[in-house]
C-alpha positions in Angstrom: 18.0 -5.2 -25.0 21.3 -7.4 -24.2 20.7 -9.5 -20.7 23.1 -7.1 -18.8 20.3 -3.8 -19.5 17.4 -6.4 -18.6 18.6 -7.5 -15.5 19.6 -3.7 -14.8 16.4 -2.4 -15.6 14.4 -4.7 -13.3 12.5 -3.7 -10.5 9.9 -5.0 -8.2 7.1 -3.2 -8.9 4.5 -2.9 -6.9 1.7 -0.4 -8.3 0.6 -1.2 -11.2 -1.7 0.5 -14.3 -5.5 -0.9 -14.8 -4.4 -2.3 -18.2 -4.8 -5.9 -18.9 -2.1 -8.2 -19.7 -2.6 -9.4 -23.1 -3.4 -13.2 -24.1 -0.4 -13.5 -26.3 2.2 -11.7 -23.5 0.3 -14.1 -20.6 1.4 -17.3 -23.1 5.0 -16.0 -24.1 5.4 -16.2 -19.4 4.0 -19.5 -19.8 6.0 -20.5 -22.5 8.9 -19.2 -20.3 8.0 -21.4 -17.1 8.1 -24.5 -19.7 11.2 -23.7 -21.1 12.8 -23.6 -17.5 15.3 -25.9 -16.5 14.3 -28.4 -14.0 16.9 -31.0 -12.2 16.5 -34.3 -14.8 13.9 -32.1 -16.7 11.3 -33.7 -14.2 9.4 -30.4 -14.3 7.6 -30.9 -11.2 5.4 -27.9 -11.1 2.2 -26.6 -12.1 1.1 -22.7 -12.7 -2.0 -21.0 -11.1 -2.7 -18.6 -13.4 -5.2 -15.8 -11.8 -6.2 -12.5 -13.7 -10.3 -12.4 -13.1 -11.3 -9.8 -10.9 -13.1 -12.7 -8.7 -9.7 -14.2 -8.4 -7.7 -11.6 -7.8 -9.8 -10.5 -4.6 -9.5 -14.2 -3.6 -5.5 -13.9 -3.9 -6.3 -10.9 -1.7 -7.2 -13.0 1.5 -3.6 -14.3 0.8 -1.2 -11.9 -0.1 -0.9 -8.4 -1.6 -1.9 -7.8 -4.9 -0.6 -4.4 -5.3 -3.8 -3.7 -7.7 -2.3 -5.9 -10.4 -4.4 -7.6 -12.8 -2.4 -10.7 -12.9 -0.9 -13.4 -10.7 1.2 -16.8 -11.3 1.3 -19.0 -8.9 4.3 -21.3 -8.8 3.5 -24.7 -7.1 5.8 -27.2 -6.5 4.8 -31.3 -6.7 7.8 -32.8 -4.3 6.3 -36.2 -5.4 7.5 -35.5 -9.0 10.7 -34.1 -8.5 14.1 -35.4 -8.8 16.0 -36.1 -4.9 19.3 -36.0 -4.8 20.2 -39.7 -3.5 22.4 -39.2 -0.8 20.1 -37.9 1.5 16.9 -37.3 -0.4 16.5 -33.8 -0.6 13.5 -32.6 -2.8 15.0 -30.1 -5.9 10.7 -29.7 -6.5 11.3 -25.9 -4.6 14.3 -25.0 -6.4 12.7 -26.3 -9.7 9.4 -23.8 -8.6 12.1 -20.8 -8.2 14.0 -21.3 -11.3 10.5 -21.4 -12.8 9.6 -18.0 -11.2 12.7 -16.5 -11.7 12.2 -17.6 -16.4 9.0 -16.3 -16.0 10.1 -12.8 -14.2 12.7 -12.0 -16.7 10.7 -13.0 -20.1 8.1 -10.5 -18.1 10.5 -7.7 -17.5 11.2 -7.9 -21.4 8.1 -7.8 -22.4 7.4 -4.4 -20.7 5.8 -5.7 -17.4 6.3 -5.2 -14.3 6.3 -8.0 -11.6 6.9 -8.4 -7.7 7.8 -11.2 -6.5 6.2 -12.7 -3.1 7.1 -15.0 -0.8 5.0 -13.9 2.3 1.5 -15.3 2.0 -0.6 -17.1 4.0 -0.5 -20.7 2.7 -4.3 -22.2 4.1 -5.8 -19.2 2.4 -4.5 -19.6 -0.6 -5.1 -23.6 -0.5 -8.4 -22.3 0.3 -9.1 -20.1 -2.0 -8.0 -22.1 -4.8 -8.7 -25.6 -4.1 -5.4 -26.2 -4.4 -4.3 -30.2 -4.3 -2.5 -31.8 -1.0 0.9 -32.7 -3.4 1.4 -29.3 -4.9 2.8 -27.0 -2.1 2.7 -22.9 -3.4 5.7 -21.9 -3.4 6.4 -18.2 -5.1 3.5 -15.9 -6.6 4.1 -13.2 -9.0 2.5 -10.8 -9.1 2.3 -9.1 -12.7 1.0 -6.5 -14.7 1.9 -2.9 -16.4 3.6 -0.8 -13.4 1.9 2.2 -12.9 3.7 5.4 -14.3 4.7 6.3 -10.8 5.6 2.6 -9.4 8.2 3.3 -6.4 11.7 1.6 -8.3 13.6 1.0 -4.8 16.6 0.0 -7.6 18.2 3.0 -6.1 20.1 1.0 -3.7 24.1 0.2 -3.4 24.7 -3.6 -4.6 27.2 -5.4 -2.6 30.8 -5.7 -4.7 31.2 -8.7 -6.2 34.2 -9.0 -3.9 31.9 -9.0 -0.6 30.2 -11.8 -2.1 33.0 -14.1 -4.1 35.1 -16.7 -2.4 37.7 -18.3 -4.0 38.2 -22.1 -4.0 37.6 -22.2 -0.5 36.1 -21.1 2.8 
């Protein structure tokens, strides 16, 4: 499948099947978040990867789950991270999304669906996971084999790329 179908194909699922994701699929995602381009390769982030059944009810005080047997959870380490020197703003968030984003994509080829989620509640999820003071949680997805009958809200117009472009200026 070229990038075009990929990217076409791509949904946010949000019901998923009982199956398990397999070891080998779970390390080609990881293998995707390392490959990810970082600002100055600093790689500031670390993965939470949660797929017990213990860990996925504790994700639960957090966020949805959607019944997915999977969960990455993108944290960001603003200590490690290039700033751009001007006025010293942290890339360490951006770094996190471009992260999410590799890992989203090498999913959706790999036959699994993932949703993408933004809304959680942060002390919970510190909580729950002992997570350190210098990593902040920035993205989770949430991932897994969507269930036969996952809503695909990909019905929806796109904007034209004219409603969007600007050319050299504002």
């Amino acid at each position: 499948m070229n990038f075009h179908d990929l990217i076409s194909k791509r949904f946010s699922a949000r019901k998923y099947a009982e199956q398990k994701v397999e070891p080998e699929k779970l390390r080609a995602l990881l293998e995707a978040a390392r490959l990810a381009p970082t600002a100055c390769n600093y790689q500031p982030f670390k993965v939470l990867v949660i797929q017990s059944e213990s860990g996925m009810e504790k994700l639960g005080k957090a966020s949805k789950t959607y019944g997915a047997p999977l969960a990455l959870v993108v944290c960001a380490d603003h200590s490690a991270c290039w700033k751009r020197p001007r006025d010293k703003r942290s890339t360490a968030d951006i770094d996190a999304s471009i992260v999410t984003d590799h890992i989203m994509l090498q999913a959706a080829e790999l036959g699994l669906g993932t949703v993408w989620v933004c809304s959680f509640d942060l002390e919970a999820l510190r909580r729950e996971f002992n997570v350190p003071d210098e990593l902040e949680p920035v993205n989770i997805l949430i991932a897994g084999y969507s269930a036969d009958d996952a809503p695909n809200p990909r019905h929806f117009q796109r904007k034209n790329i004219e409603d969007f472009t600007i050319e050299e200026t504002f």
